[in-house]
Every structure is written in structure tokens, then in C-alpha cells.
C-alpha positions as CSV (number, residue, x, y, z in Angstrom):
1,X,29.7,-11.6,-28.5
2,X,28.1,-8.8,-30.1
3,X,29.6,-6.5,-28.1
4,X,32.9,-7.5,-29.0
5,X,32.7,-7.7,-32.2
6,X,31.2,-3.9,-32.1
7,X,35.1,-3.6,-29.9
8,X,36.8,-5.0,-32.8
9,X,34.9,-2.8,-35.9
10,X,35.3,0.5,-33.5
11,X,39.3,-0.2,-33.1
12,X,39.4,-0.8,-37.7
13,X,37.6,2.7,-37.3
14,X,40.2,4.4,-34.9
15,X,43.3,2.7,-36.6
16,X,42.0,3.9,-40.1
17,X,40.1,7.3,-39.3
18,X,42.6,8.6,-36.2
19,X,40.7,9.7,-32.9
20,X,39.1,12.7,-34.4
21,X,36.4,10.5,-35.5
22,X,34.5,9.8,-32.7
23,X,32.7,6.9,-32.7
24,X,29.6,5.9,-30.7
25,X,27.4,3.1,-29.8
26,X,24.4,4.7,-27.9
27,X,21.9,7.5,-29.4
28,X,23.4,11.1,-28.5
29,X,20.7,13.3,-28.5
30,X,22.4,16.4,-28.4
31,X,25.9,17.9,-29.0
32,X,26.9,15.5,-32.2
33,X,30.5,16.7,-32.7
34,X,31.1,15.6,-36.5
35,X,32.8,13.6,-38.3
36,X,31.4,10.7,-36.6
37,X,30.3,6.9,-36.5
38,X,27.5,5.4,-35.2
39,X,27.5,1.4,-34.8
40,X,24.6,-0.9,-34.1
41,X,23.9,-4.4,-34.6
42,X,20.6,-5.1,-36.7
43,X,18.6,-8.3,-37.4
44,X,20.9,-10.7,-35.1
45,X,20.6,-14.3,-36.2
46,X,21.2,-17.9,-35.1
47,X,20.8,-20.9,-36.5
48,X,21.5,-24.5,-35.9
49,X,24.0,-25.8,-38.3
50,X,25.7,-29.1,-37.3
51,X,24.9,-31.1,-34.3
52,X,25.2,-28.3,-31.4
53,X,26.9,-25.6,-33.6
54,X,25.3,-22.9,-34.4
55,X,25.7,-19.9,-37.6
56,X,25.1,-16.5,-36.7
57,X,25.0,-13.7,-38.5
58,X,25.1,-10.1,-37.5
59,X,24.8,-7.1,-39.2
60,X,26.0,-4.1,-38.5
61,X,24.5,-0.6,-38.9
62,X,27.8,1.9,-39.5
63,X,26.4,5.8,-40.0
64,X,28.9,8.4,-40.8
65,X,28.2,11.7,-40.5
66,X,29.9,14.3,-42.5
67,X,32.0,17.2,-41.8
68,X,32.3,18.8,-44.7
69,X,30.1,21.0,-47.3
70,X,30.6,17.6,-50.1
71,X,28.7,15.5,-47.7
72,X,27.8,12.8,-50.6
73,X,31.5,13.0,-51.5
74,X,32.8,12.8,-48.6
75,X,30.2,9.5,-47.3
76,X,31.5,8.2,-50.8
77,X,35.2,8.3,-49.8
78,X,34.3,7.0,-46.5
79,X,32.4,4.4,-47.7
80,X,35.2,2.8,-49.8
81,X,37.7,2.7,-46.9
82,X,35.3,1.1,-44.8
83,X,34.7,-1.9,-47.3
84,X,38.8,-2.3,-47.1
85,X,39.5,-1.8,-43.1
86,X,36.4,-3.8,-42.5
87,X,37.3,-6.7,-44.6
88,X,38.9,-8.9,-41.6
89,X,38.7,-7.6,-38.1
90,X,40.3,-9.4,-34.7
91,X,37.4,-10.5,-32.7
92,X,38.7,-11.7,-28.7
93,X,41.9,-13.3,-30.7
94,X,40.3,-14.7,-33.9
95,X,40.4,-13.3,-37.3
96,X,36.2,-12.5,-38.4
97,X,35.7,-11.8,-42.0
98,X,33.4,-8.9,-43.0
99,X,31.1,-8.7,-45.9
């Protein structure tokens, strides 16, 4: 599940940013071509809810990296239109809500 959900917030990312953001999911030592994302899922969770249902929560880690010389600017801007394309994302066929 997790990975598709990271599926689902890396397509939001391409339809808002284009494919000159590059986005990854594993550490890249060397060669970081910026801008860029980096996704990870932090603190999973599960808990029993109602008879054999379960909530989960995940959290998502989303660096950017900057291009630009305004790099707190720019992370700013960036920051804003992530709140919005992030909102609702299409997780195998359903509609998740992001906060």
C-alpha cells in the first residue's frame, strides 16, 4: 500500500511540476540533478478500529531541493503548491485525502 500511495503523490508531483523535476524514492548519493523531490514514508501506523478494520496512517516525508539562488523563496512557493495538488490523490482507483 505504501508503495502506491508513494505512485499516486509522485504522479500530483509530475502533473503539477512537469518532468524536469525529478523525483526519487531511494537515497542518491551522488550526482543530485536539482530541482528535485525526495519521498519517504515516516512513522507508519495501524490501528484496530472496528471489528477487523483497521486505521492507518502514513506520513510522508516530501524534500525539495532548490534550483535557484532564493532557495527559501523558492521551497516557499513550492511548499504552497504542494498543500493544493496534494489535497486528494488517486490511490489504485480510490480518491485518498491528504493532510
Amino acid at each position: 500500500m505504501i508503495n502506491s500511495i508513494i505512485a499516486a503523490i509522485t504522479t500530483c508531483l509530475k502533473a503539477e511540476f512537469g518532468s524536469r523535476y525529478k523525483v526519487h524514492m531511494e537515497e542518491k548519493k551522488q550526482g543530485l540533478m536539482e530541482p528535485c523531490f525526495f519521498i519517504s514514508c515516516i512513522n507508519p501506523d495501524s490501528q484496530l478500529f472496528l471489528g477487523k478494520h483497521y486505521m492507518r496512517k502514513n506520513q510522508f516525508c516530501i524534500q525539495y531541493f532548490p534550483e535557484t539562488e532564493k532557495k527559501k523563496q523558492e521551497c516557499y512557493s513550492i511548499a504552497e503548491r504542494l498543500l493544493l495538488c496534494l489535497r486528494q490523490i488517486t490511490v489504485m482507483g480510490a480518491m485518498v485525502r491528504g493532510t
